[in-house]
Steps between C-alpha positions, in 0.01 A plus 500: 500500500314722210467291229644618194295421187649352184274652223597359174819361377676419162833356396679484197579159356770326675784395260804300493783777500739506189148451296212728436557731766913571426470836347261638801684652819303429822340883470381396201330222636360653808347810241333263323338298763386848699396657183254186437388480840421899502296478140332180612401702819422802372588628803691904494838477572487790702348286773767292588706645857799290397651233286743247632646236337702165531818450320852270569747573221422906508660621199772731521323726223176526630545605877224484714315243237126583658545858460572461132228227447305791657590765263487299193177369620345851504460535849524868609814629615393520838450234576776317697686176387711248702660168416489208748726179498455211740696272219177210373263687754512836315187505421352383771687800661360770245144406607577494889654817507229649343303357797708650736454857333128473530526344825663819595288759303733536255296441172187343380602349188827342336599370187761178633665204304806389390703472187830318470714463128707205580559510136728831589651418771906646449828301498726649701880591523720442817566833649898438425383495114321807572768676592710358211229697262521783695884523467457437125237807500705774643765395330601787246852422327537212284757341702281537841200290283749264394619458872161458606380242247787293555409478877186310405454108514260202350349490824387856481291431252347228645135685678309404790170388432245766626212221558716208681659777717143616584376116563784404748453593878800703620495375845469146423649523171276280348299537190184419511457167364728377773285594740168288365807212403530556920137466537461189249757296723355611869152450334559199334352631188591233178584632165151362403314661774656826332458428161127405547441800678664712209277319221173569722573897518512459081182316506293716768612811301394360139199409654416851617635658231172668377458639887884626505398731191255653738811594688736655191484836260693377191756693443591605111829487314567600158351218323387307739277508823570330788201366693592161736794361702727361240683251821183261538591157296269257382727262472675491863457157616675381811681224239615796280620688834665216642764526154621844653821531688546622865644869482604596809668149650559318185625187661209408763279785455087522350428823460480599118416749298155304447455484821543873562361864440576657230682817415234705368405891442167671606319707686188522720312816583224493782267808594434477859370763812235520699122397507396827452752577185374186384141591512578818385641321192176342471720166436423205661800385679687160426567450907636623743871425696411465876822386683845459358841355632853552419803280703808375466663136472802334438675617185612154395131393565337840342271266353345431820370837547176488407436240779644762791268812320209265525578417853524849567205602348247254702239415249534131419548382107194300534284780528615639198298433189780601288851398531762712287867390589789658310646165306922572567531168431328190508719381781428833704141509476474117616706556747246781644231273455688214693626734756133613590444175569723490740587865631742401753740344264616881392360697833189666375239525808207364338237198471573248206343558182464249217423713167530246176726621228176492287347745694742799463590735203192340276582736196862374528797676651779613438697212344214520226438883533834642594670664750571895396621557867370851586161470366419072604393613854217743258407225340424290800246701608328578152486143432358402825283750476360441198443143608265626778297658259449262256466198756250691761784439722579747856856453638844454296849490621791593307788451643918481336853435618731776472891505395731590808278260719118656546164412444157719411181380548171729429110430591241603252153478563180573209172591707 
């Protein structure tokens, strides 16, 4: 495999959606982190072969969202643009199919990411209410509107919820917190497992909170600039979690809002190509992505896919000097970590592993950071790789579950 070389990175600040972030669209986002990785490069925009980018909730009015995160960006018009969407693995996919183009000859360098407004993320009308407003709009005589508004019902104005139709597997037809309430009960995994695991992802990420800015362009509102992850609590304590009520199985379940990701808006932008482009650049590369894996799992157990990617991939965990696991859920990501130690229980081909929870995601994860779904697989491999830098470290693994039962797992290595 030709390594594909992750030159510099950036990411917006990743905020709780409804707050800071509500007025930007998802284009807005993604501009704004390519248009701070591009003047922290200085690199022409001319250069880039092709800009692809991760996104879940594609908005209706901006079609093709990495084409106009492209043009808004300033990157020429000839440039091509395409939009990926593997659900949470988005990113991830951005950056591997830019692999696969220079694998194949097919460009040198890319400008990849992801960018995700859960913030605007629609309500939505049955298609029978639909057609009840399209009856009402033809309608031209005042009787025929009268006939058509009296045809409507409470109900119809009763939408469907854009972001729980988008979290709930249509197969299975589960959302997905029952599907890490599944894993809590196979697993064994106690509300106070969870909730301890949830207050450690707050305390990891305040402690890093200086190296995260190394990660973030602040972004700037009218009156106001925005420069750190407004989801990271100091006062999340697994006594002050444990007050929180189940939301998925309210009579027996434990997994909570506390102990979840949050619903967030961001963006990551990554410039990545070749060794050559890179030394072209004359910028010293983060790392490199040497092997990658993508598979599929059990769609009630999605959680478990990062367990089957890692199988797949064949490099062992304990290798890795960095460990960056998407955090779902508290429940999900224990469940991975009790799973590799014992493989067989969910079928992956592979030796045990025994990672500690203390030794993954040590700038927090997404319970603390957030979870803007097309852009968290991005942010994996920024973080981690920014961890290698700063630590002297060689190997990371990043690795996520993916909604509709998958699993991603990526191998970076620093020289």
């Amino acid at each position: 495999m030709n390594d594909l070389f992750i030159i510099a990175g950036i990411r917006t600040p990743f905020i709780r959606s409804g707050t800071d972030f509500d007025a930007l669209t998802a284009d807005d986002l993604g501009r704004h982190a390519c248009t701070s990785l591009l003047l922290r490069t200085g690199i022409d925009p001319a250069l880039i072969d092709e800009v692809i980018f991760g996104c879940v909730a594609q908005p209706a009015e901006a079609a093709n969202l990495a084409r106009v995160i492209a043009l808004r960006s300033g990157i020429p018009e000839k440039t091509p643009a395409m939009t990926v969407h593997r659900n949470c693995a988005s990113g991830m996919e951005a950056i591997t199919t830019a692999h696969q183009r220079l694998a194949t000859g097919q460009g040198e360098l890319f400008l990849v990411g992801g960018a995700e407004s859960m913030s605007r993320i629609p309500f939505f009308y049955p298609h029978g209410t639909v057609a009840k407003f399209a009856a009402l709009s033809k309608a031209k005589e005042t009787g025929e509107k009268i006939t058509a508004i009296a045809d409507f019902r409470p109900k119809d104005f009763k939408p469907r919820i854009g972001l729980q139709l988008g979290l709930t597997d249509p197969v299975s037809g589960e959302i997905m917190g029952d599907t890490a309430e599944t894993l809590a009960r196979e697993f064994h995994l106690t509300r106070d497992l969870q909730d301890a695991f949830a207050a450690s992802s707050h305390r990891k990420a305040l402690g890093a909170s200086d190296h995260l800015l190394d990660e973030i362009a602040p972004v700037h509102l009218p009156g106001k600039a925005v420069t750190r992850d407004n989801g990271v609590r100091t006062d999340s304590t697994p006594e002050k979690l444990a007050k929180l009520r189940p939301i998925f199985d309210r009579q027996s379940g434990s997994v909570t809002a506390g102990n979840s990701s949050q619903v967030t808006d961001g963006a990551v932008a990554l410039l990545v190509g070749s060794e050559q482009a890179a030394k072209k650049l004359g910028i010293e590369p983060l790392g490199r992505l040497t092997s990658y894996a993508y598979t599929g799992c059990d769609p009630r157990r999605m959680g478990l896919g990062p367990v089957h990617a890692i199988a797949k991939l064949g490099r062992s965990p304990e290798s890795a000097d960095v460990i960056e696991i998407n955090e779902a859920f508290a429940a999900q990501v224990l469940a991975v970590l009790a799973a590799l130690k014992q493989p067989d229980k969910c079928g992956a081909g592979m030796s045990p592993v025994e990672i500690s929870p203390e030794r993954i995601n040590r700038r927090g994860g997404a319970i603390a950071l957030g979870h803007p779904v097309g852009a968290s697989g991005a942010r994996l491999i920024l973080t981690a790789l920014h961890q290698l830098r700063e630590t002297g470290g060689r190997q990371a693994l990043a690795t996520l579950c993916v909604g509709g039962g998958q699993g991603a797992a990526l191998w970076l290595e620093r020289p």
